[in-house]
C-alpha positions as CSV (number, residue, x, y, z in Angstrom):
1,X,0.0,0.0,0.0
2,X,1.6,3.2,-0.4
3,X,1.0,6.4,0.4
4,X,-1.7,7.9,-1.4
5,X,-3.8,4.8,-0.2
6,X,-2.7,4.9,2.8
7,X,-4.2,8.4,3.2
8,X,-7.1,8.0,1.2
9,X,-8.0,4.8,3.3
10,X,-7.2,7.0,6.3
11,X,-9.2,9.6,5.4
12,X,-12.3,7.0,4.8
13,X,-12.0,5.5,7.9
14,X,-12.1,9.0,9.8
15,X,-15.3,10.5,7.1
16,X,-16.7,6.9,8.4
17,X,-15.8,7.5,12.0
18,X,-17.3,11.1,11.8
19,X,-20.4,10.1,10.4
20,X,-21.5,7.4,12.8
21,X,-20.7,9.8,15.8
22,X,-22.8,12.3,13.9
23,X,-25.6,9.6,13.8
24,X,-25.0,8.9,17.2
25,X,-25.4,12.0,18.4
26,X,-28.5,12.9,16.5
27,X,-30.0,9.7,17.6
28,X,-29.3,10.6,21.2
29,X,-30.7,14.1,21.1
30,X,-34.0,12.1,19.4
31,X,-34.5,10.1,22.3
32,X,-33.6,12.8,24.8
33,X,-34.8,15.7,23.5
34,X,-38.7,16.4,25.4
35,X,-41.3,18.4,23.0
36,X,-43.1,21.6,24.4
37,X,-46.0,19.7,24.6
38,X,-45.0,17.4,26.6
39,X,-43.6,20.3,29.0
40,X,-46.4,21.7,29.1
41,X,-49.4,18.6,29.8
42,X,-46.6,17.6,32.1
43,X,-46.9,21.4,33.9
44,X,-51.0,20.7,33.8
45,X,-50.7,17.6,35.2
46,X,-48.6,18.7,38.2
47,X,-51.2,21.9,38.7
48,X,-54.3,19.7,38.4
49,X,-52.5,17.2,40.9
50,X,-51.8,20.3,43.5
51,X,-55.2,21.4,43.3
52,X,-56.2,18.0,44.1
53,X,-53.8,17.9,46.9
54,X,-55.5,20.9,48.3
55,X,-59.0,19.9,47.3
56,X,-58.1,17.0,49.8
57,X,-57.2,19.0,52.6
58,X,-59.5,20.6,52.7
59,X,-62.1,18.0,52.4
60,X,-60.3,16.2,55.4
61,X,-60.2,19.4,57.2
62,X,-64.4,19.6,56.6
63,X,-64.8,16.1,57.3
64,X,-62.4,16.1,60.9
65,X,-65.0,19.5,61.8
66,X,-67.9,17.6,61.1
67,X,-67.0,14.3,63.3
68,X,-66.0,17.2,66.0
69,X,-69.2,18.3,65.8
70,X,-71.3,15.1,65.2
71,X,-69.6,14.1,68.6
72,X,-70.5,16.5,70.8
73,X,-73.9,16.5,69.6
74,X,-73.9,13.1,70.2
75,X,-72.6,13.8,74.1
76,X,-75.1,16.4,74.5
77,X,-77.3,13.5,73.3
78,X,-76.6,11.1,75.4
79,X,-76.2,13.7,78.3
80,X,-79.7,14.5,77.8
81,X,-81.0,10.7,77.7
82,X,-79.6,10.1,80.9
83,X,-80.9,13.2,82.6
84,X,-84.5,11.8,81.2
85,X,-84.2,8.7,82.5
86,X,-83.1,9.9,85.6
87,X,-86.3,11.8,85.1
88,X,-88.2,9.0,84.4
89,X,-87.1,6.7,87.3
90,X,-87.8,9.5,89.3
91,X,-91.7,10.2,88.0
92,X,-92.3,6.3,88.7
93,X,-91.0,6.3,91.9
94,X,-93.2,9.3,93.1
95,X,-95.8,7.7,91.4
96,X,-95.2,4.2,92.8
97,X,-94.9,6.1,96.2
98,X,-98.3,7.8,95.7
99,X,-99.8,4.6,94.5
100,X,-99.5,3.0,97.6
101,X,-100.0,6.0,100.1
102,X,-103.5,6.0,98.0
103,X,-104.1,2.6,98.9
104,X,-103.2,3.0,102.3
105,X,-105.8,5.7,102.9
106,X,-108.5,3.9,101.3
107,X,-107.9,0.9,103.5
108,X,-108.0,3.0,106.4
């Protein structure tokens, strides 16, 4: 081989080299590279997800105020049912007491 063939076989071999690094490159970038569009449904997505995320709070919050107040409406409630029955076990003891002081008298 000599030395014009040399350097034209050189000279492929580097055009050759060059080329597939170009192609490599380009086909990197390709797959890399992200389109506005996707930017931008991926921006969307993360907004719609925060307001979500807030949307949730605040429906816990709601939720957490009603059981508070579901609760002590349901003390008050049961606060009130004993009192009655209290109540209750009171009026029929009078009455049982009443009842028999009646009966008493109209014996006597």
């Amino acid at each position: 081989m000599n030395r014009t063939e040399f350097v034209i076989a050189t000279a492929i071999i580097l055009f050759v080299a060059y080329c597939m690094g170009w192609f490599s490159n380009w086909l990197v970038n390709r797959f890399k590279r992200i389109s506005q569009a996707d930017v931008d449904q991926l921006e969307r997505m993360s907004q719609e997800l925060h307001e979500a995320e807030e949307t949730r709070d605040q429906a816990i919050t709601y939720l957490q105020q009603r059981e508070a107040e579901l609760t002590n409406q349901l003390a008050q409630t049961e606060a009130e049912l004993a009192a009655a029955m209290e109540g209750l076990r009171e009026a029929r003891h009078e009455a049982e007491e009443m009842r028999s002081w009646i009966e008493r008298h109209q014996q006597a």
